[in-house]
Every structure is written in structure tokens, then in C-alpha cells.
N, C-alpha and C positions, 0 to 999 in steps of 0.2 A: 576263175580260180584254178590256179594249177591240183593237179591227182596225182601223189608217187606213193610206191608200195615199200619205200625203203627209207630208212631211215637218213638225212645227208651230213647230220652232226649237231652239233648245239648252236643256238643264237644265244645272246643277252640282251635283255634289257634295262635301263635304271629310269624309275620317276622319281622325279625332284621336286619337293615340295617347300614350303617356307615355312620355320620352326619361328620361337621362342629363341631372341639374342643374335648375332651376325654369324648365321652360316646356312649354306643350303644343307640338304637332306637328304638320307638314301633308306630306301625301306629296309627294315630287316627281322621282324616277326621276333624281336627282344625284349614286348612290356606288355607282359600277361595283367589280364586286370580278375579280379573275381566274381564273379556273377551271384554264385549261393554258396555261402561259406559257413554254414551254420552249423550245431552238434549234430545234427542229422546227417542221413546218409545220403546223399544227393546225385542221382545217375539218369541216365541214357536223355541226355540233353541235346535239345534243339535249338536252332534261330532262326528269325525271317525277319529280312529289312522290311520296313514301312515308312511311310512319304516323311520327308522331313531331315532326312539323316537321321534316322530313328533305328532302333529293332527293340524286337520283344524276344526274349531269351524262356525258355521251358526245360523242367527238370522234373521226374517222380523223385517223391520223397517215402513213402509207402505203396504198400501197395492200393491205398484208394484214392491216396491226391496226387496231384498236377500241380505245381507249384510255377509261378511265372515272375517274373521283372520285366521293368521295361527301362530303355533309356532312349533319352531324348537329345542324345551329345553323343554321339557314333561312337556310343562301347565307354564311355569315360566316367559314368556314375549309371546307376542302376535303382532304381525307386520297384518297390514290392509293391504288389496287392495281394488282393485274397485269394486263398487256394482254390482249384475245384476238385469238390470231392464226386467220388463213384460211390454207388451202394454195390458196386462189384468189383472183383479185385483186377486191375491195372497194372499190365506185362510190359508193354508198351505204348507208343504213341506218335502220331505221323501228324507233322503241322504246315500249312501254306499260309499266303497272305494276296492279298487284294491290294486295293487305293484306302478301303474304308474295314474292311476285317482283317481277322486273323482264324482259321479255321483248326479246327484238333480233331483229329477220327484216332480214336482208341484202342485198347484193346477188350473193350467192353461193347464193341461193335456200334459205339453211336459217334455221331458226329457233331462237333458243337462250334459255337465260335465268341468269340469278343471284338468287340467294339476297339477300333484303335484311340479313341475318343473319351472312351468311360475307362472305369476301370472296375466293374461290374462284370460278371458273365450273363449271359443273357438268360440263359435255360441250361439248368444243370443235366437236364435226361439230353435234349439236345434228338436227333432225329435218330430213329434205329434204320444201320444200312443190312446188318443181313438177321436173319428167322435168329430164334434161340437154339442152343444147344447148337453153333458153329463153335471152333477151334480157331482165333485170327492166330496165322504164321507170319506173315508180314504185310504191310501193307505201304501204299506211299499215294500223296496230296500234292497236287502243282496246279497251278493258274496260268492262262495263255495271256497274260496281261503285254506280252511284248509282241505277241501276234495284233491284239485288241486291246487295248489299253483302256478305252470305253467301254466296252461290252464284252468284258471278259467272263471266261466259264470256268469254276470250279470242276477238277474232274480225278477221281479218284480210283485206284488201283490193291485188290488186296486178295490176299494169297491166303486160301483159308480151307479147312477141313471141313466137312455137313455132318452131320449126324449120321449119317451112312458109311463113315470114316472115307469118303471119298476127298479127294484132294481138288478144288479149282481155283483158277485165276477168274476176278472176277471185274469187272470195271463199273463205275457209275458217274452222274454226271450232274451237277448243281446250273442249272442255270442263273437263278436269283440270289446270289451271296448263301446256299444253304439255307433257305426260308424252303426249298424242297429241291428231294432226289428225282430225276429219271432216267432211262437208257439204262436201268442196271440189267448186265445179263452176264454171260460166261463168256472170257476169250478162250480158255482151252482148259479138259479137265482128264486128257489121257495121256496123264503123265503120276509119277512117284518123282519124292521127296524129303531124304531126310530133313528133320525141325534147325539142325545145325548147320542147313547151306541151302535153308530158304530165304530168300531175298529178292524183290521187286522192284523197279525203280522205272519210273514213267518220263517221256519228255513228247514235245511239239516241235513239229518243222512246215513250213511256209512255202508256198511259191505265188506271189502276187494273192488274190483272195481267196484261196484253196487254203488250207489247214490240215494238216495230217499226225498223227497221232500216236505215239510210242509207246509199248512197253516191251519191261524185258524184266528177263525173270534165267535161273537155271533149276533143271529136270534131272534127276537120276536117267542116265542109260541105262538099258542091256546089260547084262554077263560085271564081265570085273571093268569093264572101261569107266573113267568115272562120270561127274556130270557135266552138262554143256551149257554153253549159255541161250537163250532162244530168244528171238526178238516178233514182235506183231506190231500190225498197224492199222490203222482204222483211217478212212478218208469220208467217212458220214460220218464223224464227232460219237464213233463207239457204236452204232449201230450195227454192224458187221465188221469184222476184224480177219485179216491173210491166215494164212499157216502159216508155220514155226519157218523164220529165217534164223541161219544158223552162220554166221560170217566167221565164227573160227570151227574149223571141222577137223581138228587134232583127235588125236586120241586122248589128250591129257585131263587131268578135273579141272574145271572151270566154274568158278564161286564167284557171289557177290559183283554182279555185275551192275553199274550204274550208267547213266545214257544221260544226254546231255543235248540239245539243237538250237540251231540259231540258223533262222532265214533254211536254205538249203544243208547247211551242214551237220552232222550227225556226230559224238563223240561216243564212244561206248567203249569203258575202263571194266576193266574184274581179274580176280585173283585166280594165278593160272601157277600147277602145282609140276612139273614137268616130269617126274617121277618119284616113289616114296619115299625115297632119301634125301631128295633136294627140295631145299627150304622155297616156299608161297613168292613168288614175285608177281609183280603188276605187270598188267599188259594192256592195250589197246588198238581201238580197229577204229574206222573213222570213215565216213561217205560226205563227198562231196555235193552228190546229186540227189540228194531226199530220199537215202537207200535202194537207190539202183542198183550200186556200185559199191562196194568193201576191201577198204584195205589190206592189205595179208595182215598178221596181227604183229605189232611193235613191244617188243622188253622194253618198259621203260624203268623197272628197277632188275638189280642181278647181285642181291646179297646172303651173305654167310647167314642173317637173319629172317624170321620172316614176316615181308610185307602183307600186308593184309587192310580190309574192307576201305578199298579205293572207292572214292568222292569225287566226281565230277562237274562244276559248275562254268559257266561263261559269261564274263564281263565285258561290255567292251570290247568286244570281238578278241579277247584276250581268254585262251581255256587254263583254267586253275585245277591240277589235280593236290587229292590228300589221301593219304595214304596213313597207316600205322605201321608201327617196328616192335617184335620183341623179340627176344631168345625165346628158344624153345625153354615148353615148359615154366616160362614165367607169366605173370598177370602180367606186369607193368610194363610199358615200352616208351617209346617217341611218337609225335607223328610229325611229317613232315609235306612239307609241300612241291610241286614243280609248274611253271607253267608255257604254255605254249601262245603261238599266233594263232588265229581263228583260218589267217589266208596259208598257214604250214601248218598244220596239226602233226607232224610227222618229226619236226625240231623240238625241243622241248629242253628250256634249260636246267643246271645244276639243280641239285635239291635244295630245299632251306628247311633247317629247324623249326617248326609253329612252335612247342610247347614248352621252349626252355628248359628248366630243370623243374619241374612238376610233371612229377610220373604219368602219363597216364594212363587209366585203368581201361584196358583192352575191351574187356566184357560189358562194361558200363560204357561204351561208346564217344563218339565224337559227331560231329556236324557243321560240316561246311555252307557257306551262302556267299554271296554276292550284292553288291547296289551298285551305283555308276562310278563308286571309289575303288572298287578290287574286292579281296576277298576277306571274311571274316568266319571264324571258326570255334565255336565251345565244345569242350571236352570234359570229363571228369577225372582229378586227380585228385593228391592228396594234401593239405596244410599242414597239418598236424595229428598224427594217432591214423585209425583205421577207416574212419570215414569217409567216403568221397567229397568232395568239391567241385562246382562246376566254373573253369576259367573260361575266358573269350580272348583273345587278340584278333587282330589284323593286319591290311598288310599296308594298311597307314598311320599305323605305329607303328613304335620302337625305332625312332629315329638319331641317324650316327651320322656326325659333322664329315663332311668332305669337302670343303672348298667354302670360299670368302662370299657372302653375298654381295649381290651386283651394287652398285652406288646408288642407282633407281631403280624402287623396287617395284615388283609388279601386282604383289601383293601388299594388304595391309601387314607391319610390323610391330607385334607387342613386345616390352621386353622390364620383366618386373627391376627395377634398380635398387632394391631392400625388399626387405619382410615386411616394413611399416607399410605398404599401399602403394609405393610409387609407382606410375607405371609409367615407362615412355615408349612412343610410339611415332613410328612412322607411317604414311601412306601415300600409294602412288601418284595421285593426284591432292588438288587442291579442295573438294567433295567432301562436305561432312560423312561419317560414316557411324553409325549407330555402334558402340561397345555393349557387352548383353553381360553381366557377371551371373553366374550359376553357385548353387550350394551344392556340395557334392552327390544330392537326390536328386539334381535338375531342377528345382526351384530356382527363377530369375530372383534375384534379391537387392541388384540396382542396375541402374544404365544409364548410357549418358551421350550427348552426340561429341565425336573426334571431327578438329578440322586440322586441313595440315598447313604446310606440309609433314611438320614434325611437332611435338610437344609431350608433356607430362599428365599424365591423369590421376588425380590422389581419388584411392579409395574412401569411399563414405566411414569415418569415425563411426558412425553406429553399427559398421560391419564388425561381427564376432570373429578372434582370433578362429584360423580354423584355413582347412583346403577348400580352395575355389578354382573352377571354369571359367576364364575369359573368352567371348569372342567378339569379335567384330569386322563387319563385312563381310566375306568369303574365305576369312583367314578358318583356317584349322583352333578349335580348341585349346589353350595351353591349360598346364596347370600352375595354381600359385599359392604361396603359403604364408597366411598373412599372421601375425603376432604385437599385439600391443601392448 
């Protein structure tokens, strides 16, 4: 893999996928869907894919529940369960996932998890990770599931005050899906903190069967200089951990840094302030060789506004950054997306819109994720009046016609012909193909086998007028709107 310290200009890229009706398709982050839209106040929202084209979305609603959805159609309908509540009051909360859970370390210092399976919590206490009478300032949960896919290890990371008002970073390490902690100890604790520009953010990197280990975190300096971002790394799986690597050594403040790796490469985003009159831009550093080696650091935003709490994830050897925008002095802003090659981490195209015209709420947060389709994002904005809502998109919706589909297609083709059921359908080959219709909670509600090459499928009369999920085969989702 090539290493340059300089930026050489913008690439693009476009995926084309096959919609609903004769045309191909170009992504463009345009059909916000709702996740929790209820008279409640709904904020600091998380998500994590799960097997299946699945994710499960998390939102606080109070200060003692946790509130979650899940969908089983990649973001397109959302089915609720029950809350979990705290018998202590809930600041925050940091969530990962497995093949078979989904894990939540709180701000009530326990850590719990759900079944992808049930839709029960298991244990509301759930395990205590540090003594009482801690402070959590932040914290953050990730799985080496693409290091080890079988034998993956929970391992967790949190920034927290003791009782002595002393400040540490601290690390721990699940080996059995959180049935129990070990390895928890200190990576460093000689440093200060203000509460407004503590943030944590953990990753893994690989080289054949070695594993090595990431966090990173920023530390108030000395005198008037502001703070910096510092990186460590562990190659026992947290048992002993380096000193502070420091890959931008500006004199500027350097906030909210997030970190990212895949096989040997390392991505590491955060908010870099250049002096007090110029507004918050995004920046990045990047290693090739399992942080040997550091890029000088890359502007990847330079606006009259300021950017702030950059998101780091990697698909598909493809790096998605997210970012937020506001003016000064406002709550509400944008957030927007960019992404790069995993083989140029130094190219990075144009921005894009994520969140349409639904404001969203700066302080109440946002969060980015990934599966083997690109990237997905819930944020909190607003519908109506003063309360928050939490939206999701991604970056395989909101699709805009460019061009005539081919005469053979390569995917299956639905294409509703009325509101009454009709649906007609193409498929690439002569292969029946399973059709699966969904009620907008994810409930399958009929199905049927398609043979082709071409023909008509009437939906079931005993289907209720109302919005449904098609799919069939490996085609994408559509939606349809049936009336009797």
C-alpha cells in the first residue's frame, strides 16, 4: 500500500444498485426514516448492525431508561420492545455487538446486554465494571469480530474520575459475550481533563495472527496550550499498554478524537481548533503500518462554521467519516458525511448531506456504523414542538434515477403496477425466487415462489390496506402501498 503525507485531490465514487421500476440508482443520503418519535424527549442515540441485515437502534428517554427498536429490513420498519430501566440515574451509554448479542456499558458503570434473538433483557443490574462512587466521563465498547469472527472478544474502554477526584483511562476485557470481566486495569492516569472535551474512542489492527490494540483519548496540556490527542496500544489483549503516542504535535486544541483500523491500517479523525477566533474543523492522521508510521495531519473540512465530534468507521476497505455543523452559538446544525479508499486514506471525496432538513440537536448527539452495505447513521432531531427524535438513514437509501436499466437484469426486479396488489416482476434467470412481503413492524405476512423470466404477482385479498415491504431474492427492500 502506498504512504503520502499530502494530500493529491479528490477521487469519486458511484454504487449502483437496482430500485423499484426501470432505472438504476445512485446513493444520496435523501430518506430519513424515524427510529423513536414519540412525545418524549429522545437523545444521545446509538446503532449496531447485527447478522441478517439487521440493526438494533438505542436512545435515553429519561434519566433511568434505555429505550431500543429493532429492524429486521436495513432501517425500513422498526419494531419496539421493552425499556431497560436503571435504579440510577443514566448520563450516557456506549453499545457494541457480536454474531449473537448486543452489549450496553452505561453511565451507571454496569454493563449488560440482549439477546439478538429475544427481545427480553437478560439481567437488568447486569455486571459492575468499576467500585462506587466513580464519575463515568466517557467511555467506549467494540468487538474484534473481523479480526476473529469466531472467537471474538468484547473489550472496553472508559474515561472516569475515582473517588479521590483523580482522573483515569481505564480498559477491560469480556472474553465470554459478558457472562464475565477480566484484564481490567489502568492505561494512564497522569493527566487532567476538562468534562467538555473528554472523549475515548477504541479500535484493533492485525498483522496475520498478532492483534494489537487501540485507544485514544485527549488530555489538557501545560500552561495556555490547549489539549492533545494521545494514542496507546496494547499487543497482550490489554495487559500492558505503550506511552502516550502523540501523531499531531501542534500547538493547537485537539478534541474528540475517534480511531478506526482495518488489517494494518489505522484512521484517526478529531476536532482541531487552529486559533480562538477560527471556527472547529476536522482533521486526520492515518498509518499504514500498525502505527509505526503517521501521517502529518490532513484538513479535511475548512468552514466559516464549526465542524465538530467527527465519526470514523470502515466498510469494505471503504473509510466513512461524519461529522456535525453549526453556527456559533446555535444548538441545531447538519451533519454530513465524506468518504475515502482504505488503499488512499489521504483522497477523500466531496461532502454529503446525512440529515436532510431535520435539525439536528448538537448536544443530544449522533452515531455512525457500518455492515458490508456502507454506512448508517441515527441522530436526534426534531418533528414537531421541542422534543427530540431519533432518525436513521443510510447510504443505501434515498435513491435518484440516473440512467435506463440494462434489458437483462442482474438483479431480481419488483415493480408495483397499482395500489390494488399488482406486482410485476422480473428476474435474471429462469430460478424460482422466494418473494417475502413484510408489515411495516417486520412481521412476514405472506410469500410466495416467483418464476421467471417475467410475470405478475397479486397480493393476497386478505392483505389490509396499509404500507408494506417487498423483497425477494437479494433484491433491496421496496416499499408499497396497497388500498382496497
Amino acid at each position: 500500500m502506498q504512504f503520502k503525507f499530502f494530500n493529491t485531490g479528490l477521487i469519486c465514487s458511484f454504487w449502483l444498485v437496482l430500485t423499484a421500476g426501470d432505472a438504476l440508482a445512485q446513493l444520496d443520503w435523501s430518506q430519513d426514516a424515524v427510529v423513536f418519535g414519540t412525545n418524549a424527549a429522545e437523545f444521545s442515540p446509538q446503532i449496531v448492525p447485527i447478522p441478517n441485515g439487521q440493526f438494533r437502534a438505542f436512545c435515553l428517554t429519561d434519566s433511568q431508561r434505555i429505550r431500543t427498536r429493532l429492524s429486521s429490513l436495513r432501517g425500513e420498519a422498526w419494531q419496539a420492545f421493552a425499556d431497560l430501566h436503571s435504579d440510577e440515574n443514566l448520563t450516557q451509554f456506549w453499545v457494541a455487538a457480536d454474531s449473537q448479542y448486543t452489549f450496553i456499558f452505561s453511565s451507571d458503570g454496569h454493563l449488560r446486554r440482549i439477546s439478538h434473538s429475544e427481545s427480553n433483557w437478560e439481567d437488568n443490574w447486569g455486571i459492575a465494571v468499576l467500585p462506587s462512587q466513580t464519575t463515568i466521563l466517557k467511555a467506549r465498547l467494540f468487538v474484534d469480530s473481523d479480526f476473529d469472527q469466531d472467537e471474538s472478544y468484547l473489550h472496553g474502554l472508559v474515561l472516569y474520575r475515582n473517588s479521590q477526584n483523580a482522573t483515569l483511562l481505564d480498559y477491560f476485557l469480556s472474553e465470554d459475550q459478558a457472562f464475565s470481566l477480566s484484564h481490567l486495569g489502568t492505561i494512564d492516569s497522569a493527566f487532567a481533563i476538562q468534562d467538555s472535551n473528554a472523549s475515548v474512542s477504541g479500535a484493533y489492527t492485525w498483522t496475520g495472527d498478532a492483534e494489537r490494540l487501540w485507544a485514544a483519548m485527549s488530555f489538557d496540556r501545560p500552561g495556555s496550550t490547549g489539549p492533545q490527542v494521545a494514542l496507546y496500544y496494547s499487543d497482550d489483549i490489554g495487559q500492558s499498554w505503550s506511552s502516550r503516542i502523540t501523531p499531531d504535535t501542534s500547538s493547537y486544541s485537539q478534541v474528540a478524537p475517534d480511531i478506526s483500523g482495518f488489517e494494518e491500517t489505522l484512521v484517526l479523525t478529531y476536532q482541531r481548533r487552529n486559533s480562538s477566533s477560527i471556527a472547529n474543523d476536522i482533521y486526520s492522521t492515518y498509518s499504514p503500518d500498525n502505527g509505526v508510521s503517521w501521517s502529518q495531519p490532513l484538513q479535511l473540512t475548512n468552514h466559516a462554521f464549526d465542524d465538530v465530534k467527527p465519526s470514523v468507521v470502515i466498510s469494505d476497505e471503504i473509510i466513512g467519516l461524519f461529522y456535525g455543523r453549526l453556527q456559533v452559538q446555535l444548538q441545531t446544525g447538519q451533519i454530513y458525511t465524506r468518504t475515502a479508499s482504505l488503499d488512499e486514506p489521504w483522497n477523500w471525496q466531496p461532502e454529503t448531506e446525512v440529515c436532510g432538513n431535520d435539525d439536528f440537536i448538537v448536544d443530544d448527539g449522533f452515531h455512525a456504523t457500518r455492515d458490508q452495505e456502507g454506512f448508517a447513521a441515527v441522530w436526534t432531531g426534531r418533528i414537531v414542538g421541542e422534543d427530540g427524535d431519533v432518525f436513521f438513514d443510510a447510504s443505501w437509501r434515498g435513491l435518484s434515477v440516473i440512467g435506463e436499466q440494462p434489458e437483462s437484469p442482474s438483479e431480481v426486479q419488483l415493480s408495483p403496477s397499482s395500489m390494488h396488489g399488482m406486482i410485476e416482476y422480473r428476474l435474471p434467470n429462469t430460478m424460482p425466487v422466494k418473494l417475502q412481503m413484510y408489515d411495516i413492524l417486520g412481521r412476514l405476512v405472506a410469500e410466495a415462489a416467483l418464476s421467471g423470466p417475467r410475470g405478475v404477482w397479486a397480493v393476497p385479498e386478505q392483505i389490509a390496506s396499509g404500507t408494506y415491504l417487498l423483497s425477494a431474492g437479494d433484491s433491496s427492500p421496496i416499499l408499497i402501498q396497497i388500498a382496497h
